[in-house]
Structures are given as C-alpha cells and as structure tokens.
N, C-alpha and C positions, 0 to 999 in steps of 0.2 A: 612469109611465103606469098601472101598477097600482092605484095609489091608486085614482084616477078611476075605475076596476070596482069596487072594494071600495065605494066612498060611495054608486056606485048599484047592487049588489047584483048584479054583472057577473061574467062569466067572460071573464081575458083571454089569449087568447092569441095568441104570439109568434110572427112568420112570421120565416123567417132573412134576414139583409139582403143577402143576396144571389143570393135567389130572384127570376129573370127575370121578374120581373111584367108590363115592359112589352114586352118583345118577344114574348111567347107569346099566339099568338092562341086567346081566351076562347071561341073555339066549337069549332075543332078543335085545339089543342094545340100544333099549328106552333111552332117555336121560329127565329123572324127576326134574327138575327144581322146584318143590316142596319139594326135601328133602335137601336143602339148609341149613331149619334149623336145628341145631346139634342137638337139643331136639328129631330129631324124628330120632330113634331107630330101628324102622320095618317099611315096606310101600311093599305097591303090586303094582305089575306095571300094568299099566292100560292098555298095549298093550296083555300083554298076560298073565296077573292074575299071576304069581310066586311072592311069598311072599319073600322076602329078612329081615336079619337080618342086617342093615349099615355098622359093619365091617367085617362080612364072605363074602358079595357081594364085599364091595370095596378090600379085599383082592383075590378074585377069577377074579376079574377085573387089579389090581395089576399085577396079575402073566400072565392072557392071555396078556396083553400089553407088559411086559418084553419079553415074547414069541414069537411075532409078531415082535420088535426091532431085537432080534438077528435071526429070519429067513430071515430080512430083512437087513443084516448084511452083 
C-alpha cells in the first residue's frame, strides 16, 4: 500500500487493525461493544442518539485516527 503514496507523492499512514473503528461512535467516542456482530449494519449510539451507517462511521473514525497519528508525528 505504500507504493501507491509514494507514486502519488502521499503520506501513508497505518492505523492498527485492530482499532475499533466501527463500533466507536464518530461524534462522541462511545465505544458499543454491541455492534461486534457484522450482521448489524446501522446502530445509534446510546450516548448521544446519532445514527451511524458501520462502514461511513468506521471510515470517518478510520481517517480521524490516521489524523491524530501524524499530528502526533
């Protein structure tokens, strides 16, 4: 995957793979040990009711953690 930043003049960096992406809700932080199973698709968080769709949150969680690595950089 590195390549592919190198060719287009990219910084990449690695989030660890087993950082809760999709069960942590992207607005407050909540950590839902309920959406463990893959079956479940959509879930509201119970802390502050925002509805999440599992891969637009774990992607929006994805990129703030990449974002937080290299400020921390």
């Amino acid at each position: 995957m590195g390549y592919k930043a190198e060719w287009n003049n990219r910084q990449y960096i690695k989030v660890d793979r087993f950082y809760a992406s999709s069960q942590t809700c992207n607005c407050c932080g909540y950590v839902n040990s309920d959406t463990k199973d893959l079956s479940v698709r959509q879930w509201i968080c119970p802390k502050c009711g925002a509805i999440h769709d599992r891969d637009v949150n774990a992607a929006e969680n994805i990129l703030n953690e990449g974002l937080r690595i290299l400020q921390a950089a």
